[in-house]
GUTIBA-533802 format. One record per residue: x, y, z of N, C-alpha, C in turn; residue in one letter. Coordinates in nm, 3 decimals. Layout:
N
<site <X Y Z> <X Y Z> <X Y Z> 'A'>
...
END
This chain:
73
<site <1.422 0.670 2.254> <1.336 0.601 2.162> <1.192 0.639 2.195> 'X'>
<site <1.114 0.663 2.093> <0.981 0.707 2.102> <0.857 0.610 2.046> 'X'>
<site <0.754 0.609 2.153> <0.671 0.493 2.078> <0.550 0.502 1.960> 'X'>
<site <0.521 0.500 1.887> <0.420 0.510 1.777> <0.330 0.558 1.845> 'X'>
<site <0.219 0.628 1.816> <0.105 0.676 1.870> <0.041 0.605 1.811> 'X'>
<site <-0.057 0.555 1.944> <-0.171 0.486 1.960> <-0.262 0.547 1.813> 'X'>
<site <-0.369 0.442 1.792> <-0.501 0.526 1.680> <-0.609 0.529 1.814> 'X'>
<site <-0.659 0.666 1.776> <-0.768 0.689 1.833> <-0.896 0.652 1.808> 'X'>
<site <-0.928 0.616 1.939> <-1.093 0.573 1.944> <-1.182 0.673 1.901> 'X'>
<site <-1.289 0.640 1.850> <-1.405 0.768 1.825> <-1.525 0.671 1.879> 'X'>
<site <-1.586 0.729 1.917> <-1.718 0.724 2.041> <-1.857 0.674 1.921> 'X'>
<site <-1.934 0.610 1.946> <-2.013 0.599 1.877> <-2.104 0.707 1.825> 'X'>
<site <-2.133 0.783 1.952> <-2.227 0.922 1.942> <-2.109 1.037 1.892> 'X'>
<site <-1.997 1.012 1.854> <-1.940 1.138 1.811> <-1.998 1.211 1.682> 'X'>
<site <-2.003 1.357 1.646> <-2.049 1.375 1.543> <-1.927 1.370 1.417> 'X'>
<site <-1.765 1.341 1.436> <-1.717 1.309 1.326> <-1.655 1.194 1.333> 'X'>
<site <-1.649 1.094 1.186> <-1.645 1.014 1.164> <-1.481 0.976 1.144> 'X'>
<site <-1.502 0.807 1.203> <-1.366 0.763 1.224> <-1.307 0.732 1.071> 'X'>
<site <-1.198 0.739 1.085> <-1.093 0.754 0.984> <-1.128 0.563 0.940> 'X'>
<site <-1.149 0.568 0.814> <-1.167 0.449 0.736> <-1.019 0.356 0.676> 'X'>
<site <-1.017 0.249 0.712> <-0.888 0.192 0.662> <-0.949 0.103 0.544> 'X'>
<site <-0.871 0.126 0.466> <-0.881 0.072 0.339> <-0.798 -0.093 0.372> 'X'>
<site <-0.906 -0.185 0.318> <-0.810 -0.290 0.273> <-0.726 -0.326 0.176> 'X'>
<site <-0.620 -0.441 0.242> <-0.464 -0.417 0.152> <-0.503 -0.455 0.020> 'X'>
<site <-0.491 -0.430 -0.071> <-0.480 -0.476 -0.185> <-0.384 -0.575 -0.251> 'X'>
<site <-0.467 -0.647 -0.338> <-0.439 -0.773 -0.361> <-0.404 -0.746 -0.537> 'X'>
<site <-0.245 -0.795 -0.541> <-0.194 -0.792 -0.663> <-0.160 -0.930 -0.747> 'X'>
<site <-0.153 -0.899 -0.849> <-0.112 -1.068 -0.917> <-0.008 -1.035 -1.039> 'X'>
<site <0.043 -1.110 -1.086> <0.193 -1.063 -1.164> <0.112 -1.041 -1.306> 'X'>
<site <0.182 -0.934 -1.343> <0.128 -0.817 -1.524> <0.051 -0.775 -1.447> 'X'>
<site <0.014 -0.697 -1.331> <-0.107 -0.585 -1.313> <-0.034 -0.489 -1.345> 'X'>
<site <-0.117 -0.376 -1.422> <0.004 -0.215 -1.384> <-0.060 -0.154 -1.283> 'X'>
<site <0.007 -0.095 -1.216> <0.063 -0.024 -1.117> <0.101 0.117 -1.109> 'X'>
<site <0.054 0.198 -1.048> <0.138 0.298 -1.020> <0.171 0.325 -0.878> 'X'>
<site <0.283 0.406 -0.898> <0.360 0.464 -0.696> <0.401 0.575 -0.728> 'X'>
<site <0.331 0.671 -0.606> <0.399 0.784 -0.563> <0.485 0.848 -0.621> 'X'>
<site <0.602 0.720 -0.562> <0.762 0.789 -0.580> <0.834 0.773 -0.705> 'X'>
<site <0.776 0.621 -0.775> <0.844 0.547 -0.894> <0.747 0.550 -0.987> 'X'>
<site <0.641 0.599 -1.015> <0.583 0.603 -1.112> <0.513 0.480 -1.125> 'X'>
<site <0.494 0.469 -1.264> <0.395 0.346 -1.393> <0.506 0.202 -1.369> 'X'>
<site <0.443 0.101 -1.323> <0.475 0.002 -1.331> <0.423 -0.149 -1.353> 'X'>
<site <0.470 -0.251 -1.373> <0.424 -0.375 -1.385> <0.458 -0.470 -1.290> 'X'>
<site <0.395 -0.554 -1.184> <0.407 -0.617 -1.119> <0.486 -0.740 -1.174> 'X'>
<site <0.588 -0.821 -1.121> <0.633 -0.916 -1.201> <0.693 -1.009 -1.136> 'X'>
<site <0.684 -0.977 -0.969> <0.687 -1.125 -0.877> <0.590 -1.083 -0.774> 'X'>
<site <0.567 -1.191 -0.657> <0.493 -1.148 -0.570> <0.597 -1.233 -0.441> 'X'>
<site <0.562 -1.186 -0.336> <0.531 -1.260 -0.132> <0.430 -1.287 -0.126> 'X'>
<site <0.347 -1.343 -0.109> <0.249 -1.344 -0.062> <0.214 -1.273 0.061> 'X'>
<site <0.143 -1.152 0.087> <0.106 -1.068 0.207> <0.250 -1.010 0.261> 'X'>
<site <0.388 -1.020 0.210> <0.505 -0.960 0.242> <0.528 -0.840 0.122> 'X'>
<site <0.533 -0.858 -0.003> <0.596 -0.771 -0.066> <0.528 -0.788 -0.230> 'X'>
<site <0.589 -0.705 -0.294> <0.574 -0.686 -0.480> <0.689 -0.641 -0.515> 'X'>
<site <0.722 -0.746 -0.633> <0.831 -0.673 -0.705> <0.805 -0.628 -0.814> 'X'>
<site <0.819 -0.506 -0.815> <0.757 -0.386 -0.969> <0.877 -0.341 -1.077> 'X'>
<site <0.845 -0.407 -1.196> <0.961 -0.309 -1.272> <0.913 -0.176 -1.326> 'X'>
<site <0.994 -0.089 -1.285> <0.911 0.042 -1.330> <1.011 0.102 -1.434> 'X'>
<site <1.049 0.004 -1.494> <1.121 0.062 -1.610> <1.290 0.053 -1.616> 'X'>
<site <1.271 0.204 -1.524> <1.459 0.208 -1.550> <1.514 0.144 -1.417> 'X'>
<site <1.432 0.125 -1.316> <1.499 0.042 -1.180> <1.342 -0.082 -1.179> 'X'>
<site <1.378 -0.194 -1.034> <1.309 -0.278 -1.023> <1.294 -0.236 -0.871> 'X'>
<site <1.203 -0.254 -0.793> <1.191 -0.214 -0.655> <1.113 -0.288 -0.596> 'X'>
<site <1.124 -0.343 -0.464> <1.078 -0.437 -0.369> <0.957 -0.322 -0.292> 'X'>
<site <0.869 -0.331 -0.279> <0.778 -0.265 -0.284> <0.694 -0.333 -0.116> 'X'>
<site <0.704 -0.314 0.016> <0.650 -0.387 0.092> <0.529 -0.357 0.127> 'X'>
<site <0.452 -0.474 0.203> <0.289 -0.469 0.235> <0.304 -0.329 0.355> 'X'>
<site <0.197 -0.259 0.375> <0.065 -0.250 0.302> <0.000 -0.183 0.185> 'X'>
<site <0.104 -0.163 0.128> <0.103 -0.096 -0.033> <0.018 0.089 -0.001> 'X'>
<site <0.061 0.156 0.097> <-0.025 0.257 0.116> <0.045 0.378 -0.035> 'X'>
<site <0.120 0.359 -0.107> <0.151 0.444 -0.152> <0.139 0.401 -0.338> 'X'>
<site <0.074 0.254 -0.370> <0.080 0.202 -0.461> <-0.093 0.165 -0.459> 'X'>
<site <-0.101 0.221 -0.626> <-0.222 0.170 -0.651> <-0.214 0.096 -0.779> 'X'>
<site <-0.360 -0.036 -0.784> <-0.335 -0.098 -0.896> <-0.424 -0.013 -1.029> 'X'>
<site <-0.387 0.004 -1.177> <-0.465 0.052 -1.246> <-0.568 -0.034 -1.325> 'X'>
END
């Protein structure tokens, strides 16, 4: 078993800049949506900070936090 790699520190005086994390995004039911893998969708339940459930048409998919692969339109 192998452990996740650490994120690296960057130094204040470094001359390149640390990798920016985006905050999670915050959905509410009828937003559309798109993903990666599943395309154009509509939000149509929520978790609160756990999950989204998206119908994207021809399937429905549980979609979990931190949404790195889903954006809202």
């Amino acid at each position: 078993m192998t452990k996740p790699a650490a994120q690296k520190r960057h130094l204040p005086t470094s001359p390149f800049k640390a990798r920016v994390t985006s905050a999670p995004q915050h959905f509410v039911v009828g937003d559309q949506v798109t993903h990666d893998t599943y395309g154009l969708g509509r939000v149509i339940g929520i978790e609160d900070g756990i999950a989204v459930l998206v119908d994207f048409g021809s399937s429905q998919e549980r979609i979990l936090s931190p949404y790195a692969k889903m954006t809202k339109l």
